[in-house]
Short mmCIF file of the C-alpha atoms (twelve columns), coordinates in Angstrom:
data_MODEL
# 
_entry.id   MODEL 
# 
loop_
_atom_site.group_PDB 
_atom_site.id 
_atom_site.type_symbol 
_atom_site.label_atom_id 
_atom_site.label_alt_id 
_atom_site.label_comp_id 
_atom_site.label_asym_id 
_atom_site.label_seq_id 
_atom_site.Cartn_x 
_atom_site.Cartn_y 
_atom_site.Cartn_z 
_atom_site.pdbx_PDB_model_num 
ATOM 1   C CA . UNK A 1   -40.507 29.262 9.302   1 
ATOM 2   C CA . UNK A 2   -38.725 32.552 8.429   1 
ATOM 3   C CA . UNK A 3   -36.559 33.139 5.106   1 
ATOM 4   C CA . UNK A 4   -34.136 35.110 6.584   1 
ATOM 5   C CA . UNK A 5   -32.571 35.175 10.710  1 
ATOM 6   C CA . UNK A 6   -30.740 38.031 11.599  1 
ATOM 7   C CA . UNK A 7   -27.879 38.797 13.783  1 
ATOM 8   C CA . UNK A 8   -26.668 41.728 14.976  1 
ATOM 9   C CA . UNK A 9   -24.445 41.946 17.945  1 
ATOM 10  C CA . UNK A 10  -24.180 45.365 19.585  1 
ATOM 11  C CA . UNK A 11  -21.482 46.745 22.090  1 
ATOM 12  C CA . UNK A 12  -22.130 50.403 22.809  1 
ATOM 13  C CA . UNK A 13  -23.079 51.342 19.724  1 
ATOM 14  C CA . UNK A 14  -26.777 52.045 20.375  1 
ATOM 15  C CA . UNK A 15  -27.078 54.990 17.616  1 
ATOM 16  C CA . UNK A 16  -25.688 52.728 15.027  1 
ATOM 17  C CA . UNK A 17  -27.780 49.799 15.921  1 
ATOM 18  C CA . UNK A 18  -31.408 52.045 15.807  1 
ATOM 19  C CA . UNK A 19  -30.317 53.453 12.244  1 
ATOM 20  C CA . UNK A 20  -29.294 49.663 11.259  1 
ATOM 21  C CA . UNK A 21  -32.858 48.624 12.620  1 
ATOM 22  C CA . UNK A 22  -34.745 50.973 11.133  1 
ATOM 23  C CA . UNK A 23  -33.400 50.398 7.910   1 
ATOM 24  C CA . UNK A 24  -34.363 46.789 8.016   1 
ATOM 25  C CA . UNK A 25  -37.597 47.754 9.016   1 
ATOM 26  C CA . UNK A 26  -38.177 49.745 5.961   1 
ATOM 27  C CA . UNK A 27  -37.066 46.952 4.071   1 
ATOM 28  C CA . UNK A 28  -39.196 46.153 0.532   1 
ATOM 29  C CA . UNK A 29  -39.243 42.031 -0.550  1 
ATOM 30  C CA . UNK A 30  -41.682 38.898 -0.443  1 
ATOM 31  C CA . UNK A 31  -39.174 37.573 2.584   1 
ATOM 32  C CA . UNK A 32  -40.218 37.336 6.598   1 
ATOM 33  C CA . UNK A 33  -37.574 37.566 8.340   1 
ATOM 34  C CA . UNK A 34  -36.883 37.184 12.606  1 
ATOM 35  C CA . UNK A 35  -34.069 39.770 13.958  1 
ATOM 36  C CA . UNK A 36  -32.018 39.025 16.892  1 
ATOM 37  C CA . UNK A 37  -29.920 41.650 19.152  1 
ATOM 38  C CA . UNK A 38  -26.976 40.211 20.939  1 
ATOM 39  C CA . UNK A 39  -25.667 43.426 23.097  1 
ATOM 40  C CA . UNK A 40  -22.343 42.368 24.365  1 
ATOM 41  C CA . UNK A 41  -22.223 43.835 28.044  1 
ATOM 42  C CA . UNK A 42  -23.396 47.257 26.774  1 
ATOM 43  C CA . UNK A 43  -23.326 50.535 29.000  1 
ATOM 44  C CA . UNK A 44  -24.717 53.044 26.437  1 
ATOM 45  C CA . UNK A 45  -28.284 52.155 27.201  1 
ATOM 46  C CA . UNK A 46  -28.604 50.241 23.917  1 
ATOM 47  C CA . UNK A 47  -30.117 47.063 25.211  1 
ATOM 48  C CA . UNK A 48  -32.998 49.468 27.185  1 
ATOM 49  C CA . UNK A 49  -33.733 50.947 23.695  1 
ATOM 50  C CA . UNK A 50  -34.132 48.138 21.657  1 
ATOM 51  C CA . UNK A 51  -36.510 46.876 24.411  1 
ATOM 52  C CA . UNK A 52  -38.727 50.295 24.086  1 
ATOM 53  C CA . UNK A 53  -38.460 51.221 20.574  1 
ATOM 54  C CA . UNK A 54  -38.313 47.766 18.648  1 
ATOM 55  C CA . UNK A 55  -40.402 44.697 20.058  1 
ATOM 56  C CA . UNK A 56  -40.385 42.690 17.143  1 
ATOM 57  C CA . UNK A 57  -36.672 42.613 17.945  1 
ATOM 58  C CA . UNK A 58  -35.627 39.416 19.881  1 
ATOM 59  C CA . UNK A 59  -33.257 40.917 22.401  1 
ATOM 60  C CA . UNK A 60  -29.922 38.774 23.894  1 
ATOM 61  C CA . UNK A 61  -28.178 40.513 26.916  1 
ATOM 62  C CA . UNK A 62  -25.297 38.794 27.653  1 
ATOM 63  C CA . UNK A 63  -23.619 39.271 31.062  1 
ATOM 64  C CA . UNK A 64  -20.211 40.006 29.767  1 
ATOM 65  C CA . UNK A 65  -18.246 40.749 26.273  1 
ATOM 66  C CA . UNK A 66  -17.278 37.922 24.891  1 
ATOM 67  C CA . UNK A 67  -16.604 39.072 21.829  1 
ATOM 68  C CA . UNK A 68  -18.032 38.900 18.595  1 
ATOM 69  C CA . UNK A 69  -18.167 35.204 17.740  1 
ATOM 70  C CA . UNK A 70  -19.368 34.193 21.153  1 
ATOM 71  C CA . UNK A 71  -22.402 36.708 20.758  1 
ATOM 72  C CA . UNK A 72  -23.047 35.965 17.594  1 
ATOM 73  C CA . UNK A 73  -23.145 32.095 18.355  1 
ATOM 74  C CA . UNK A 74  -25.967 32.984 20.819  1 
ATOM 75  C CA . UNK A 75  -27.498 34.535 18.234  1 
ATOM 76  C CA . UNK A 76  -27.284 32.142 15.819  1 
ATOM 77  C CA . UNK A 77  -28.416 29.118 18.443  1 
ATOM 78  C CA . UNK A 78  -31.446 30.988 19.338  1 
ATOM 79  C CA . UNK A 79  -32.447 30.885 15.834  1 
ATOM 80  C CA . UNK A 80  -32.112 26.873 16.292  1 
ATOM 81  C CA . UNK A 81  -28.453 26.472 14.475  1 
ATOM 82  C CA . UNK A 82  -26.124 24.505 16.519  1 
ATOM 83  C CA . UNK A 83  -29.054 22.240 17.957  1 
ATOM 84  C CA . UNK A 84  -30.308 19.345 16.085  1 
ATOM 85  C CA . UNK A 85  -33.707 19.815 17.578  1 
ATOM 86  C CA . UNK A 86  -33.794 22.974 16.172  1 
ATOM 87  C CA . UNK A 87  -33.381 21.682 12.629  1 
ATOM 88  C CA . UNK A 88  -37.750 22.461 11.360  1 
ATOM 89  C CA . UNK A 89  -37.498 26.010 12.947  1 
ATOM 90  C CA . UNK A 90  -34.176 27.305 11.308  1 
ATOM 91  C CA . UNK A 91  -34.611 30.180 8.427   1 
ATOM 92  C CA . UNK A 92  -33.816 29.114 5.656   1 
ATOM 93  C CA . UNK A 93  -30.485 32.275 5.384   1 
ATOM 94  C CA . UNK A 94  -28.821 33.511 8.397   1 
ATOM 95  C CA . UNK A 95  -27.349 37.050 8.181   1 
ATOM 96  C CA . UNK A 96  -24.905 37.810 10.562  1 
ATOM 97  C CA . UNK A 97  -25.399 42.107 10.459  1 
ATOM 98  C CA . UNK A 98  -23.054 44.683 12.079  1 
ATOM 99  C CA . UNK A 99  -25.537 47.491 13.640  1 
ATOM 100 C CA . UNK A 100 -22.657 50.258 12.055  1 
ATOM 101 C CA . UNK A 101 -24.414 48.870 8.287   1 
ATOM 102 C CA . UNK A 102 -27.557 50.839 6.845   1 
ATOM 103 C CA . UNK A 103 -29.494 49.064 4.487   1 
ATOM 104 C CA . UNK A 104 -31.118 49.923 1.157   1 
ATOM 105 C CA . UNK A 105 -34.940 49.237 0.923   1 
ATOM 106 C CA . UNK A 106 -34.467 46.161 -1.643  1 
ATOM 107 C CA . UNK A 107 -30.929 45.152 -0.376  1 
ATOM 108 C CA . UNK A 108 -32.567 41.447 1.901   1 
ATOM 109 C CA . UNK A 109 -34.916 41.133 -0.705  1 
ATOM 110 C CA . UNK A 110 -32.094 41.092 -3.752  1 
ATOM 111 C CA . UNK A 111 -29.747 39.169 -1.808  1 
ATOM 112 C CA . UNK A 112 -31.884 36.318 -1.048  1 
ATOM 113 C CA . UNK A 113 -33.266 36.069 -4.483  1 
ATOM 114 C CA . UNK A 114 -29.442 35.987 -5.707  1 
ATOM 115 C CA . UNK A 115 -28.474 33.216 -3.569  1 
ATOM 116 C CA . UNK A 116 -31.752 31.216 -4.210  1 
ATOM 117 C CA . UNK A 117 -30.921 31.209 -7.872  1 
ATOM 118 C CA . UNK A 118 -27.876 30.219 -6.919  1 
ATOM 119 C CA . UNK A 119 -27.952 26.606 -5.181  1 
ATOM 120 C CA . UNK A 120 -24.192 26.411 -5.290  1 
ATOM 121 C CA . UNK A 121 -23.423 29.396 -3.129  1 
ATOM 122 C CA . UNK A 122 -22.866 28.770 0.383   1 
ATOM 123 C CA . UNK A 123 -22.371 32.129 1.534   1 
ATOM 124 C CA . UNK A 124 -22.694 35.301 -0.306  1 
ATOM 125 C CA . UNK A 125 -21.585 39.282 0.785   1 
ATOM 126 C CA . UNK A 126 -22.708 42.827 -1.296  1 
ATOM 127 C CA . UNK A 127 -20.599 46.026 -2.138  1 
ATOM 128 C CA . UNK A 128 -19.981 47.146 1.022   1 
ATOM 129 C CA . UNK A 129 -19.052 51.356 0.753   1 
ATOM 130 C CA . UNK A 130 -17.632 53.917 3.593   1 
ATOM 131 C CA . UNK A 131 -19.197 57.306 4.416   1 
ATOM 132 C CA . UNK A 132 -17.140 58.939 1.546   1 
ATOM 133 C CA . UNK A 133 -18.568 56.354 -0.932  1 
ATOM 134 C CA . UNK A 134 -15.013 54.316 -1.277  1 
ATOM 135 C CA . UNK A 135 -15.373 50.425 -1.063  1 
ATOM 136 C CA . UNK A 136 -14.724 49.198 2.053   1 
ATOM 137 C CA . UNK A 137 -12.342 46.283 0.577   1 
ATOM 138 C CA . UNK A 138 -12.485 43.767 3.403   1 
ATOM 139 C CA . UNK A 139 -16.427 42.818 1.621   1 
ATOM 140 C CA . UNK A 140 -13.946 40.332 -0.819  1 
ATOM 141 C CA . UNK A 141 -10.847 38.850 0.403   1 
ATOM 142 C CA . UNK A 142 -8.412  36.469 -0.086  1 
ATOM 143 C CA . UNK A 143 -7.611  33.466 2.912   1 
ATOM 144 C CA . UNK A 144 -4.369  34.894 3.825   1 
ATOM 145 C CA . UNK A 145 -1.949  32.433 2.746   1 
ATOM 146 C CA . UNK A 146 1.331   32.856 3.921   1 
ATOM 147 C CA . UNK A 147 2.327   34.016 0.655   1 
ATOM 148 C CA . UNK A 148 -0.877  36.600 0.537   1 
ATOM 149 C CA . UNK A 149 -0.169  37.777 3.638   1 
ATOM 150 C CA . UNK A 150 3.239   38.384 2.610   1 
ATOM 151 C CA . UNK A 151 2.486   40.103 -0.039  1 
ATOM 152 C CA . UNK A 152 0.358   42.509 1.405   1 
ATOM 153 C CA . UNK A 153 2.048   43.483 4.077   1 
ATOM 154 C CA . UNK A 154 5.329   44.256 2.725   1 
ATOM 155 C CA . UNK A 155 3.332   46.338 0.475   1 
ATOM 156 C CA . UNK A 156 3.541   44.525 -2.575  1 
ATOM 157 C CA . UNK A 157 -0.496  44.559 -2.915  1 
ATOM 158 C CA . UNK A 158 0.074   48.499 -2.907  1 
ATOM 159 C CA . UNK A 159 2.445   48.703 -5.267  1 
ATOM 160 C CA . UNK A 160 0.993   46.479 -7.958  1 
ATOM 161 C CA . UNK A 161 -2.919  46.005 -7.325  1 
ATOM 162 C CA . UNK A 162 -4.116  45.142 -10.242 1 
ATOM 163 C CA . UNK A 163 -1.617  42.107 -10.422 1 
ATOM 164 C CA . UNK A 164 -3.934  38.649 -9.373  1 
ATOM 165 C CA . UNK A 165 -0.579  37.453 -7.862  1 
ATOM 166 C CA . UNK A 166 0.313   40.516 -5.318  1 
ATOM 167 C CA . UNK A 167 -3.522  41.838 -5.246  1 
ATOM 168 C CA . UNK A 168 -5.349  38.812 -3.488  1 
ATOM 169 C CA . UNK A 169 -5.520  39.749 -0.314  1 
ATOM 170 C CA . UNK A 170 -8.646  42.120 -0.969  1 
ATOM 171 C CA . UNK A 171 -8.974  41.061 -4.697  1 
ATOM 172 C CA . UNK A 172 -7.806  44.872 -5.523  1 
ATOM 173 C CA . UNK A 173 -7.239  43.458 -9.494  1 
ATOM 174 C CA . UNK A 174 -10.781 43.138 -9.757  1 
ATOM 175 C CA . UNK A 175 -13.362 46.085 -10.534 1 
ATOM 176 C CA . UNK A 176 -15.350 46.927 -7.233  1 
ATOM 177 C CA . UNK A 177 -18.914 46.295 -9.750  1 
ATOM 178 C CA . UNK A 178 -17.632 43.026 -10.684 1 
ATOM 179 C CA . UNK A 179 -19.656 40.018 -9.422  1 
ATOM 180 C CA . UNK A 180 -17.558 37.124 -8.303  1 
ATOM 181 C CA . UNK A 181 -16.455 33.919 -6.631  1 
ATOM 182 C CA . UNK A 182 -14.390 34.740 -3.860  1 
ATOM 183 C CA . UNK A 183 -12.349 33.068 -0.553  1 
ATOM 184 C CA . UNK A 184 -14.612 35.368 1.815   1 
ATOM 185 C CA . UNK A 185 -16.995 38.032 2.535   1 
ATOM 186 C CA . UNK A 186 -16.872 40.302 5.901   1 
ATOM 187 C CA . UNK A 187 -18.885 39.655 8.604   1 
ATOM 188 C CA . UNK A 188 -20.775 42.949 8.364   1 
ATOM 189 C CA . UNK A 189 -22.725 41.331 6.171   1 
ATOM 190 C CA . UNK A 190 -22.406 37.509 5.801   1 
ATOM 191 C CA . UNK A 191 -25.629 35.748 4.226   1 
ATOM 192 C CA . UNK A 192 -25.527 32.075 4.500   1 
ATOM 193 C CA . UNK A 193 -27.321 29.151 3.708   1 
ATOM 194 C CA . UNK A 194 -28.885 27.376 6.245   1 
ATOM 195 C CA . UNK A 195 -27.344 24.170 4.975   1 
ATOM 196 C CA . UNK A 196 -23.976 25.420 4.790   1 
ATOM 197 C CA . UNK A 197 -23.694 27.226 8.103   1 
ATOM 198 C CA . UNK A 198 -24.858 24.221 9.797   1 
ATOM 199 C CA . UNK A 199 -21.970 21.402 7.836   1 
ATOM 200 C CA . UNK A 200 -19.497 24.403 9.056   1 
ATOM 201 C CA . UNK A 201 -20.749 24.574 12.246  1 
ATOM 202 C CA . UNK A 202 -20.981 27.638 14.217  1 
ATOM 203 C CA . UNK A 203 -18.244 30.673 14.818  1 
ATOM 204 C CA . UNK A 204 -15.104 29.892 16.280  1 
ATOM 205 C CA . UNK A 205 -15.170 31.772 19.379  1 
ATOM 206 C CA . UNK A 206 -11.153 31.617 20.216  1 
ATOM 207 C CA . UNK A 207 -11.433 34.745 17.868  1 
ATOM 208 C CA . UNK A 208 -12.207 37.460 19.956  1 
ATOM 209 C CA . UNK A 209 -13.105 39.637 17.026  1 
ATOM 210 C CA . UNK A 210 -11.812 39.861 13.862  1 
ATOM 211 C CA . UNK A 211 -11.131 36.625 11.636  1 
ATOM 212 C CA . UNK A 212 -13.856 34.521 12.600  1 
ATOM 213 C CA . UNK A 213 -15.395 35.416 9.526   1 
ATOM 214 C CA . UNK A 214 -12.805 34.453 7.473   1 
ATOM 215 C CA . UNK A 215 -12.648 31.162 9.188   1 
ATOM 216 C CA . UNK A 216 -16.428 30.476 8.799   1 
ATOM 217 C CA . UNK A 217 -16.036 31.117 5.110   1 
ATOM 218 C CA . UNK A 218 -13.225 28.967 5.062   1 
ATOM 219 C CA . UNK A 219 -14.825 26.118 6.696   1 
ATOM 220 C CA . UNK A 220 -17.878 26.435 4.204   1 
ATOM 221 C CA . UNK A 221 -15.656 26.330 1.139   1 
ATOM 222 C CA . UNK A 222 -13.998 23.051 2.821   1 
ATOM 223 C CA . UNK A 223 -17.789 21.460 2.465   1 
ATOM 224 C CA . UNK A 224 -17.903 22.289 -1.472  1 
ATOM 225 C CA . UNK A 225 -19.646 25.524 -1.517  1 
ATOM 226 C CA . UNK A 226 -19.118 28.714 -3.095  1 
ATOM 227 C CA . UNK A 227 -18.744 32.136 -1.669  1 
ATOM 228 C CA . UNK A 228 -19.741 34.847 -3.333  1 
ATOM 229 C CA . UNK A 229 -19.515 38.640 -3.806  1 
ATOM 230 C CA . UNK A 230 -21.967 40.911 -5.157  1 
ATOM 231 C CA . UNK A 231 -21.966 43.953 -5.783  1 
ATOM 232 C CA . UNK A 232 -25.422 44.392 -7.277  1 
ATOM 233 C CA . UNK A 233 -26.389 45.045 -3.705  1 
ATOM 234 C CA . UNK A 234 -24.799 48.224 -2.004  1 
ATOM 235 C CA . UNK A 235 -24.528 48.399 1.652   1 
ATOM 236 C CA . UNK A 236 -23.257 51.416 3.741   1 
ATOM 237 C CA . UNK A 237 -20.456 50.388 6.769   1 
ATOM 238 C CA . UNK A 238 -19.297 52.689 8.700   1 
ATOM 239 C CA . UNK A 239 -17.152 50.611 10.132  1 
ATOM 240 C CA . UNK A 240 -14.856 50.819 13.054  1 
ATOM 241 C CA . UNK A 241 -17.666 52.039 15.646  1 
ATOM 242 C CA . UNK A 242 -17.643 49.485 18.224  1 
ATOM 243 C CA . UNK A 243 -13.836 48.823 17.993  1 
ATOM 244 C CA . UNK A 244 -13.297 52.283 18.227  1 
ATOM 245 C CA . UNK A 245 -15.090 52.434 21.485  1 
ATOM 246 C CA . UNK A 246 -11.444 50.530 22.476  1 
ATOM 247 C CA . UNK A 247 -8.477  50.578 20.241  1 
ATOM 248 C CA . UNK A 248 -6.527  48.980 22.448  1 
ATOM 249 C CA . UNK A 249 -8.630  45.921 22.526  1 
ATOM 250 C CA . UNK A 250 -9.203  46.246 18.922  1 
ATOM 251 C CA . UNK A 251 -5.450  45.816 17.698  1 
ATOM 252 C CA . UNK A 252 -4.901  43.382 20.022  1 
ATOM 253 C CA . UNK A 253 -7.645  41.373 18.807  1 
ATOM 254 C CA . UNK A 254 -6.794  42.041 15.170  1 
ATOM 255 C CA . UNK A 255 -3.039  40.652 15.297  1 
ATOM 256 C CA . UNK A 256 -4.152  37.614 17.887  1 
ATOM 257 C CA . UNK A 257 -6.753  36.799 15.312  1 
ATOM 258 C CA . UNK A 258 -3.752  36.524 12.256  1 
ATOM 259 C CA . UNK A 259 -1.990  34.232 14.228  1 
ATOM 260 C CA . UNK A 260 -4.923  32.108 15.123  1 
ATOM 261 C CA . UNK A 261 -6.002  31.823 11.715  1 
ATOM 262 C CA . UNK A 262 -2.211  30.461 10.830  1 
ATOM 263 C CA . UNK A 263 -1.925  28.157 13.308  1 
ATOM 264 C CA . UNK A 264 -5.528  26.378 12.707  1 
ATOM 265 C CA . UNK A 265 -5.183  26.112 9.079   1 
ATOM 266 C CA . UNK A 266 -1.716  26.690 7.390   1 
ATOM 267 C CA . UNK A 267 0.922   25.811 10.236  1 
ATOM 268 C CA . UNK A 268 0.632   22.426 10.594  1 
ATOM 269 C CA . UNK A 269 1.538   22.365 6.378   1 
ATOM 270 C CA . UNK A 270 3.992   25.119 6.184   1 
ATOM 271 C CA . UNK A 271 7.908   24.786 6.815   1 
ATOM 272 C CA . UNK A 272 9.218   25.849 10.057  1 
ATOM 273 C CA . UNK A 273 10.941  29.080 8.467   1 
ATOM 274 C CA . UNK A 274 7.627   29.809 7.186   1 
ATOM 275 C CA . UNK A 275 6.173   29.558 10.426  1 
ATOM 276 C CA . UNK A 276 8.769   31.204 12.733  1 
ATOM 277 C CA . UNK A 277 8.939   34.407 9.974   1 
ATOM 278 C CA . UNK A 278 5.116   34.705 10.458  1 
ATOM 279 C CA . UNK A 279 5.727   34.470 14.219  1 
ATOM 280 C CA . UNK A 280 8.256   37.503 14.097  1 
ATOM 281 C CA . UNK A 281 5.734   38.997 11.734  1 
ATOM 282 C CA . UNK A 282 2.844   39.445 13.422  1 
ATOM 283 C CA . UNK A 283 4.512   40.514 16.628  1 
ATOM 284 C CA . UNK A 284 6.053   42.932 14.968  1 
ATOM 285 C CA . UNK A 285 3.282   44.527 13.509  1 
ATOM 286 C CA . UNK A 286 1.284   44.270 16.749  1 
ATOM 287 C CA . UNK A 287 4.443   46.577 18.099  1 
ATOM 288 C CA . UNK A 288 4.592   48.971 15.835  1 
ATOM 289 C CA . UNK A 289 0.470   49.391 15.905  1 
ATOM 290 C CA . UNK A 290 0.444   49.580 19.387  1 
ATOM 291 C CA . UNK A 291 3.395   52.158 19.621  1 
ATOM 292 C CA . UNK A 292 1.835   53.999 16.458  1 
ATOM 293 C CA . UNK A 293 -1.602  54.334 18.380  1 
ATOM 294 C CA . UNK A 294 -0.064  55.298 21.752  1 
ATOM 295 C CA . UNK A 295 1.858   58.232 20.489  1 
ATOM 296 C CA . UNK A 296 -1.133  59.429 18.919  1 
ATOM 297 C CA . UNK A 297 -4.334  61.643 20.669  1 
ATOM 298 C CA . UNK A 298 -6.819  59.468 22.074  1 
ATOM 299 C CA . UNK A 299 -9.276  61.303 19.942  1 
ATOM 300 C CA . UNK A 300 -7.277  60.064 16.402  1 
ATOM 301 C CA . UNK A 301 -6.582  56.563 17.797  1 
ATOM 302 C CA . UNK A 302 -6.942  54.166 14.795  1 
ATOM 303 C CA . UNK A 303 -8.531  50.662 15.149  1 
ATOM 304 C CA . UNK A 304 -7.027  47.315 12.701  1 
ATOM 305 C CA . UNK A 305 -8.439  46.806 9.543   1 
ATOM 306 C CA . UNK A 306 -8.114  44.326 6.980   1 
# 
């Protein structure tokens, strides 16, 4: 049995995904670990490469996109979660991975050793930086609460980040080095326990992509574990690559998964004002994105981003 199964899904972003996989093959540690490839419909050739460059890689074509919790999900059940006869062969961590991450040479080996000596943590995420070095601040969020989400975007979390009230949404009153219990980590890089994936369950694949990470993490909390961040561990994301590759799709995606994530866990126990000024909310922001990127050249289109 292997410590640590991987999961990478991959839609046209075959550059990305050979730097990503060659910086877990240089990985240091005492772990073994089994790496799946889920390419999501690719046409950049990426599936082709992983078959000639990388055979220890377990390689997933799917026929069509399905997005990213559907192709993780195969992922994750060819690694035996979801299956109860697939209980003895599980690792003992699944990562989900995004193929735009590069790893350091002891990041797997530090993050498993964290969450071992930690048996309360369900799920656990590291620092996760940009090109230019500046956190990328969806690696520690916030559920987004009616009131959080309020408060961030009427721009209250700008205006007074280092307040815990107004800052929650990505925990901005906290400093970036600071090790923590948190609501969620970003499925870039989402290490979880084998124990606690499988009470969850698997991804929720009515999110296309975006906030089926959130809702994973949410689900695990529900079951009495912790989530944690930390930043001991320093991960590059470049972020963006494969959504970029259709911002259309992308913002779309993005405001379809806010409301999704409402209506499954806060709707049902909100007021109907509540509800109905989330409604207007969300389609309103979907209208001025989708205006916002259309008057702009294709070339500076801008994908969602929590």
């Amino acid at each position: 049995m292997h410590d640590l199964g991987i999961v990478i899904v991959n839609y046209n972003t075959r550059d990305d995904l050979a730097r990503c996989l060659d910086s877990i093959a240089a990985s240091d540690g005492r772990y073994a670990y089994d790496v799946v490839v889920v390419d999501n419909a690719s046409q950049d050739g990426s599936a082709e490469m992983v078959r000639a460059e990388y055979p220890w890689v377990r390689l997933v074509v799917s026929e069509r996109n399905g997005g990213y919790a559907y192709a993780n999900n195969l992922g994750l059940r060819l690694l035996g979660y979801g299956a109860q006869e697939g209980a003895s062969a599980r690792p003992r961590y699944a990562l989900l991975l995004n193929p735009d991450t590069i790893l350091p040479p002891d990041g797997l080996d530090a993050m498993i050793a964290y969450v071992d000596a930690h048996p309360e943590i369900g799920a656990a995420g590291p620092r996760l930086v940009r090109r230019d070095g500046s956190l990328d601040r969806a690696c520690r969020r916030g559920f987004p609460t009616p009131s959080v989400s309020f408060y961030h975007l009427v721009g209250l979390s700008k205006l007074f980040p280092r307040s815990p009230r107004f800052g929650r949404y990505n925990m901005t009153y906290l400093d970036e080095r600071q090790e923590t219990e948190v609501d969620a980590v970003v499925g870039a890089f989402m290490l979880m326990r084998s124990e606690a994936l499988e009470q969850a369950g698997l991804l929720d694949e009515s999110f296309f992509m975006y906030g089926e990470d959130l809702d994973l993490c949410y689900r695990i909390k529900q079951r009495g574990w912790q989530i944690r961040y930390y930043p001991q561990v320093t991960v590059l994301h470049v972020k963006g690559a494969s959504s970029r590759k259709n911002s259309l799709q992308a913002t779309m995606a993005f405001y379809d998964a806010m409301k999704i994530f409402h209506d499954k866990h806060y709707r049902a126990a909100s007021p109907g004002v509540v509800n109905w000024v989330v409604d207007l909310g969300v389609a309103l922001l979907r209208a001025k994105a989708l205006l916002a990127n259309r008057l702009r050249a294709p070339d500076r289109r801008r994908v969602a981003s929590a």
